[in-house]
C-alpha positions in Angstrom: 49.8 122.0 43.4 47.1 125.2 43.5 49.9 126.8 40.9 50.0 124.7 38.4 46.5 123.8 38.3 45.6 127.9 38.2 47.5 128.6 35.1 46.0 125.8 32.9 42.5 127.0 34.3 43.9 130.7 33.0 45.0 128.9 29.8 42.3 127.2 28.8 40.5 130.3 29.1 42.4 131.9 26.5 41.2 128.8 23.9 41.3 130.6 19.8 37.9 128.2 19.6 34.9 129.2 19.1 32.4 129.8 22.3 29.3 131.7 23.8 31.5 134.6 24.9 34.8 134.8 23.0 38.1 135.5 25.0 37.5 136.8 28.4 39.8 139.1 28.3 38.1 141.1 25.7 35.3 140.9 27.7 35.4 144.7 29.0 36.2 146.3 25.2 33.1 144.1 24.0 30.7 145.1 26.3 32.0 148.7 26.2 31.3 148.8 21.9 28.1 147.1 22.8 27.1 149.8 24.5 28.3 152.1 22.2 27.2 150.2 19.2 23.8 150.3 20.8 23.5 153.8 21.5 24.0 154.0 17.6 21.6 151.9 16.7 18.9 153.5 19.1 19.9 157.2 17.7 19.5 155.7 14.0 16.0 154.2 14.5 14.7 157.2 16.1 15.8 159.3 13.1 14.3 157.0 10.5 10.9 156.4 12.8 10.7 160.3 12.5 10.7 160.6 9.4 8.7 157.4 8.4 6.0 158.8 11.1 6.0 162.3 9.9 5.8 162.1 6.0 4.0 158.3 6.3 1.8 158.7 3.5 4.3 160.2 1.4 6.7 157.4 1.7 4.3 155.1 1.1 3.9 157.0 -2.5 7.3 157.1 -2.9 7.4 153.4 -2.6 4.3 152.6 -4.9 6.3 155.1 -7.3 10.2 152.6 -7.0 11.7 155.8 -5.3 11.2 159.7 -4.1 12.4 162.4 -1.6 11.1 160.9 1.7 11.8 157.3 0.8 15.3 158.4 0.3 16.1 160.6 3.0 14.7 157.1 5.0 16.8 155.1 3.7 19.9 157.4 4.1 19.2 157.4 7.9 18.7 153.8 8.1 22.3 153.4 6.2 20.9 151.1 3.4 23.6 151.0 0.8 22.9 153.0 -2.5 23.6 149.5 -4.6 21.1 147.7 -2.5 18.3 150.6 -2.9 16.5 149.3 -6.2 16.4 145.7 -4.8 15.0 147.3 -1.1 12.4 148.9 -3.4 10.8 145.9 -4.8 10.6 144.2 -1.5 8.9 147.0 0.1 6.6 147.3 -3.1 6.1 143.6 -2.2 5.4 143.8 1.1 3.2 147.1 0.8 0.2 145.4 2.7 2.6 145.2 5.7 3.2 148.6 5.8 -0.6 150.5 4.8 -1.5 150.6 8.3 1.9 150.0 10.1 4.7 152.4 10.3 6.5 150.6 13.1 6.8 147.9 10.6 8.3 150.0 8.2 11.0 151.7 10.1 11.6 148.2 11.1 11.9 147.1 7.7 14.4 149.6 7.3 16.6 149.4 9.9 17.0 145.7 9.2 17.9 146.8 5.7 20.7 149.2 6.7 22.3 146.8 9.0 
């Protein structure tokens, strides 16, 4: 009786619908790219707060001016795509009273940018 009510418990598990955790058995390969994915991310930021930090009002010019050097080099770090640059521009240009006295908001800006 134990048997028979195991397997459909293990079945069920397996379900192709969509839930909270996805298929347990990819469980370990998820968490370990999460970790990894992560690790990314954190390396990423760091090289785009560095450079936001360091050459801050510089990129702010660059962003007044629709483009430069520093802005750039930013957004290469952060991974924004070339095609989406001109459109990331304007919003920053936009949104310049955000970032006069914020970096962090910035680099946050950024990253959310580049995915």
């Amino acid at each position: 009786m134990r048997l028979p009510l195991i397997t459909l418990v293990l079945v069920a598990a397996c379900s192709n619908d969509p839930n909270h955790t996805g298929n347990p058995l990819g469980l370990p390969m998820s968490g370990a790219s999460s970790v990894f994915g992560s690790a990314a991310y954190t390396k990423r930021r760091g090289e785009v707060e560095v450079i936001v930090k360091s050459n801050f009002d510089a990129i702010r010019t660059d962003i007044r001016a629709g483009g430069g050097p520093v802005l750039t080099k930013a957004m290469d770090a952060a991974g924004i795509p070339e095609r989406d640059r001109p459109t990331r521009i304007i919003q920053l240009q936009s949104d310049s009273a955000l970032y006069n006295s914020t970096p962090g908001a910035l680099v946050t800006a950024l990253m959310v940018y580049g995915g």
